[in-house]
N, C-alpha and C positions, 0 to 999 in steps of 0.2 A: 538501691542497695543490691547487693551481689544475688544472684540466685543459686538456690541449693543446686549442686550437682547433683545432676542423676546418675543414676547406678548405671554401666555402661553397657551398652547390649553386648549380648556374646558375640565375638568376631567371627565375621564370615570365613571361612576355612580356606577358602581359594582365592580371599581377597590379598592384595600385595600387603605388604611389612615395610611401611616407610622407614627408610634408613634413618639412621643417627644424622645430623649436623647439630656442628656449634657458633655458637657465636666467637664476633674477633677473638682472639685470644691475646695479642700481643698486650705484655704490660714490659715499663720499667723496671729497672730491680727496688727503685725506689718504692713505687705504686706497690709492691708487693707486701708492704705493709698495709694496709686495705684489704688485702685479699687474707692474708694472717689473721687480723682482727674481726673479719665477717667468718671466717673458718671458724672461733670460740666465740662466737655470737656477741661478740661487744659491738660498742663503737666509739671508735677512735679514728682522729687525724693529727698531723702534725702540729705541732707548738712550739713557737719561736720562744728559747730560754731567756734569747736577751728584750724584746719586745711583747712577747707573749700573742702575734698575731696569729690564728691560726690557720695552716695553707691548704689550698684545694685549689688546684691536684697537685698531689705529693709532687714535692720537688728536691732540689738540693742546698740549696739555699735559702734565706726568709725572702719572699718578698715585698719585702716593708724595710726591712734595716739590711738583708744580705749578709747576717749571719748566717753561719755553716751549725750552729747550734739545735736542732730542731729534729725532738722528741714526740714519740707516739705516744699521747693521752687522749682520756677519755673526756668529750667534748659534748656541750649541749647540742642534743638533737630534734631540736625544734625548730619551725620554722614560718615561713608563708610561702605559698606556692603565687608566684607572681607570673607565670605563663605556662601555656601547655597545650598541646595536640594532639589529636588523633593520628598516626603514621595510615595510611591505607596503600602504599607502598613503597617497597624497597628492594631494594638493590642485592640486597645482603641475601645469601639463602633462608640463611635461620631464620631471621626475622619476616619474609617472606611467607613463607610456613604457614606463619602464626600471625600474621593481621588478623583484625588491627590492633593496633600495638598505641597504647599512649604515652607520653614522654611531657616533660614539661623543667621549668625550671623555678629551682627551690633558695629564695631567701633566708640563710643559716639565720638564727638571732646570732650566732655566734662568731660571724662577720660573711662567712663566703656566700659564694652563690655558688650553685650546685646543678647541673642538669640528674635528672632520677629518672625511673621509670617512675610511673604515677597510676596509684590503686584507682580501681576506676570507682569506688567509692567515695575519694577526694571531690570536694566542690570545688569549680567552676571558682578562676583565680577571681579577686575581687567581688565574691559576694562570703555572705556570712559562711565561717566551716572551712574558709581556705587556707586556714592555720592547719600545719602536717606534721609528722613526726619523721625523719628518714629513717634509714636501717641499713644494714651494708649482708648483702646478701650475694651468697655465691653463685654465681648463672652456671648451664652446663659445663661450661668449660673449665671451671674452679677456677676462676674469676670474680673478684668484689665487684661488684654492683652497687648501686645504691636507689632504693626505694623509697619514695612517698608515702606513708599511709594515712590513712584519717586518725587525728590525735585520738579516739579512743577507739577500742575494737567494735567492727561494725558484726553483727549477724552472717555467719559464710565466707567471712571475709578470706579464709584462706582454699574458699576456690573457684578465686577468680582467676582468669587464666596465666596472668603472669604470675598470681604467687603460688601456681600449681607446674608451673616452668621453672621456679628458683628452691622451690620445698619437695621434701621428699617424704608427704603426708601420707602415713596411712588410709586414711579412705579407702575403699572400694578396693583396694590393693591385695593382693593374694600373700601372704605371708608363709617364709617356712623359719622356723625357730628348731636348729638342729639337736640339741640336748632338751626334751621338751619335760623330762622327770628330773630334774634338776630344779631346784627351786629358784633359781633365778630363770631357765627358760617358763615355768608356769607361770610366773609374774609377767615374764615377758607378753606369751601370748594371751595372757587378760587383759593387758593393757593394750594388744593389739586389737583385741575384738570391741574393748571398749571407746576405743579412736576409729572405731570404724571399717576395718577389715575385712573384706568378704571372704575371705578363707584363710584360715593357720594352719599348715599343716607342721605335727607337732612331731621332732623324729624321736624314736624311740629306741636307744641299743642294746636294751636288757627288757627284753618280752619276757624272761622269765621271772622279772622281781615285781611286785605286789605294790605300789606307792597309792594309797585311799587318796590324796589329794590331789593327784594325777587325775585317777579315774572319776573322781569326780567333777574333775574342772571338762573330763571330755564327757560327759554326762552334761554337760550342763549347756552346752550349744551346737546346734545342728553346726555350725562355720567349721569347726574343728575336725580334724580326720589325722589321725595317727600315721605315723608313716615309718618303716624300718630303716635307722637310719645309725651305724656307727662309723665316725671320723677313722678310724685307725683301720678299717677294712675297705679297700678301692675298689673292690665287687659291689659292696654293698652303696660305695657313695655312686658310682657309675649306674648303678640299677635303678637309684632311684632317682638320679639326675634324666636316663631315658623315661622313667615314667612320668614325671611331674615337671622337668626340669622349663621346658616350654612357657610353666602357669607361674612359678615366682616371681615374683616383682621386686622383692623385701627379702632377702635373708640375713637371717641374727642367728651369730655363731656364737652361741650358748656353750658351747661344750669343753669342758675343761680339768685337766688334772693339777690336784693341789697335795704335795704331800711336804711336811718339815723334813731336813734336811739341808747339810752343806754340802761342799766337797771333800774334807782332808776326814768326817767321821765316819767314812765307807769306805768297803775295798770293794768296792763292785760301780759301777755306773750304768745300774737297773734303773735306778728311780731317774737318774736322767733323761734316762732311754725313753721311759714312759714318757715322761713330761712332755719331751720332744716330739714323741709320737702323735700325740694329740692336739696339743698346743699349736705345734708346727707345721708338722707332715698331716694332719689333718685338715690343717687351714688352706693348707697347697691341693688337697686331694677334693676340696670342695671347691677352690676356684678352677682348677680345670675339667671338673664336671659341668658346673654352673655355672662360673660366669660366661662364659661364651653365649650359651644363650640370653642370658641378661643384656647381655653388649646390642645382642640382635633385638632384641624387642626394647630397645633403649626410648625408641622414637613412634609406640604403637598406641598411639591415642592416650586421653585422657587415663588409663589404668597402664601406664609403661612400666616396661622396669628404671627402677632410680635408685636402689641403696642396695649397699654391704656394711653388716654393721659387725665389728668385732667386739666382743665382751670382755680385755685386757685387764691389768691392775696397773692402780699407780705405780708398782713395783716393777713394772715393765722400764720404768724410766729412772728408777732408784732402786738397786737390787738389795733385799732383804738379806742378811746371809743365812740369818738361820735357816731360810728356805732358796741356796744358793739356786741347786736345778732350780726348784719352780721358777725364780727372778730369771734367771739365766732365759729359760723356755719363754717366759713372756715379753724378752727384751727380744728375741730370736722373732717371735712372734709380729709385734711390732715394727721389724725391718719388711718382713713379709709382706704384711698388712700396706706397706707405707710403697713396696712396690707395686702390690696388687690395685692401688689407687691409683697410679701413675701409669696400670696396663688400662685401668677403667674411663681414665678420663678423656680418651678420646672418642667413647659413644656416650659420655656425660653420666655414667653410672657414679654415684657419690659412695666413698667410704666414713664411714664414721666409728674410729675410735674411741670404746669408752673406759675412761680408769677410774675403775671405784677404788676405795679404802676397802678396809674389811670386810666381806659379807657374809648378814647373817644366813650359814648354812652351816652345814653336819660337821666339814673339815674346818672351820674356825671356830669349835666349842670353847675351847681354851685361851683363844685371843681375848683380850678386854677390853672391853668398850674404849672407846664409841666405835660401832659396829652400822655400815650399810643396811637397812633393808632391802630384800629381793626386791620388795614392790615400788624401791624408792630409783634402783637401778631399770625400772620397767621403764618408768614415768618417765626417767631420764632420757632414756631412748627414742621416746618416741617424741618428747617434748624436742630432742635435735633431729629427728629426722622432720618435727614440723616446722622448726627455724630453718633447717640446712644447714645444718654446722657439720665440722670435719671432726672433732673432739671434742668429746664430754670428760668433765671430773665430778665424780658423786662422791659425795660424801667430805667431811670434815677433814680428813685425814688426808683425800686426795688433794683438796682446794690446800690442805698447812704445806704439804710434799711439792706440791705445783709451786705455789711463791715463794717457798724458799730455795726449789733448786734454780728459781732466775736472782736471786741473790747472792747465795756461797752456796756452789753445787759440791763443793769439797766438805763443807762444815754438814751437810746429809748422808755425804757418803761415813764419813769420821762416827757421827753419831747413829747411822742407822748399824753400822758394824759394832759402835759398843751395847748395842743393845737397847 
């Protein structure tokens, strides 16, 4: 069985800072449904409409009948592991690195066969226990992959070193949570300390306001250290990216303005301004503080940096009208986000968008249920940054919004404007 990791020692100060590498990156446009469905933590492969075979590795055609028919669904992922090795060297950097490396290959029940990497918890093909489950996981490069693991969860199992190479598990990991009096950042960083975090630091941009469930949740463990921290002032994000910026591993951009409003029932575009201000220009003003040293410590041992996580709405992707700026600012927000991944992924740093529904806080008193809870947006978080997904949907409202805009993304827009 896996052994507990240990807590990492403090890094020697004069020691080098192993660079980032990634693994191959090349895929197909096809294959890049693999990498789609390991991004929302499913799993899926092709399925021949007219035969119903299902293909691995994605291709263009079946090949069984050579139909052009052939649909992404979700397929049984079980299987037997009928071989497998230990790698003790390679060619490749990345994998170089990181010996030894196991690999092996997996009999789908579901017809294919499959090479995976292989949990090293998995039995030894041909004796009892060599039945596996796979999973499709994104390696540094945001890349599907596809994993072996033992049909049920073993004890540690997520840190073994490959699935501490494909997840981006809190553990021992230094956490900053930028809106930390916000009732979704306090959910945030419980759930951080409770998955194992060795440090929150929690930002705070109104020192002058009194919140008792703040102070008491920083009362409640030495991990936690408050930190001055408001998005919409670049002194302040810059001051405290030179003082702490080095120790983040994890940051979760908590912070965020929500106010009702359209556009045609204002003569001013105040409330835009704000929205933008925070939502956007703040999101910008924290990756180029931050992420550059995140990029650099991508690759520094067992406690690296590995995630950015944005805290979004479904609304990002379906604009509300009655709250046109906010949707506006969260859709804005989202292209950001969506290029700030594409700056990250060349030192394997992961983003992870998340879109709740409603949540319960101060500014949605008057919304009606069914309502988010903070703590259920916390869990969410971190339950993807322990899979490695690229997007979460929380909440009822997000998952109705999600599948119906892949059906008539016109008949959402139609009804989310009548109200």
């Amino acid at each position: 069985m896996t052994e507990p990791l240990a807590k990492p020692k403090k890094k020697n100060p004069v020691q080098r800072t192993r660079l980032a590498t990634l693994p191959p990156v090349p895929r197909s446009r096809t294959a890049l449904g693999l990498t789609r469905a390991a991004a929302e933590g499913v799993f899926e492969m092709q399925v021949c409409a007219e035969c119903e075979t299902v293909q691995y590795p994605p291709r263009e055609v079946c090949g069984h009948c050579l139909s052009e028919h052939l649909a992404w669904k979700p397929v049984n992922n079980r299987g037997t592991l009928i071989a497998s090795t230990t790698l003790r060297h390679s060619n490749d950097l990345y994998f170089r690195e990181r010996l030894p490396w196991r690999v092996g290959t997996v009999k789908m029940d579901a017809g294919p066969s499959v090479v995976a990497h292989v949990h090293e918890d998995c039995a030894e093909p041909g004796t009892d226990g060599s039945r596996v489950r796979l999973t499709l996981k994104l390696d540094r490069s945001g890349q599907a992959v596809l994993h072996a693991l033992p049909e049920k969860d073993t004890p540690n199992m997520n840190d073994a070193p490959q699935m501490r190479e494909s997840t981006c598990d809190p553990k021992f990991r230094r956490v900053l949570v930028t809106d930390g009096k916000s009732a979704v950042g306090m959910a945030v960083a419980k759930a951080m300390l409770d998955a194992g975090a060795s440090a929150v630091f929690l930002g705070d941009s109104s020192t002058w306001k009194t919140v008792p469930a703040f102070d008491k949740l920083v009362a409640s463990d030495a991990r936690i250290q408050v930190v001055e921290l408001d998005v919409t002032d670049t002194d302040s994000v810059d001051r405290l990216a030179a003082s702490i910026g080095g120790k983040v591993e994890i940051l979760v951009n908590t912070a965020a303005y929500l106010r009702d409003g359209g556009i045609l029932g204002r003569k001013d575009i105040n409330l835009a301004r704000d929205a933008m201000e925070v939502n956007v220009l703040g999101l910008m003003r924290l990756a180029q503080a931050f992420a550059p040293g995140m990029c650099f410590r991508a690759a520094d041992g067992t406690n690296n940096a590995v995630a950015w996580v944005n805290v979004l709405s479904i609304h990002a992707l379906a604009a509300l009208p009655s709250r046109g700026a906010w949707s506006a600012s969260m859709a804005a927000a989202l292209s950001a986000s969506q290029t700030l991944r594409a700056e990250l992924r060349g030192a394997g740093v992961r983003v992870l968008n998340v879109f709740p529904g409603p949540v319960e806080e101060e500014w949605e008193q008057l919304t009606p249920p069914p309502k988010v809870a903070p703590s259920a947006v916390a869990k969410a978080i971190v339950k993807g940054l322990q899979d490695g997904i690229e997007d979460a949907y929380v909440g009822d409202i997000a998952e109705e919004i999600r599948g119906r805009l892949r059906e008539n993304h016109k008949a959402v827009e139609r009804e989310l404007g009548n109200g």
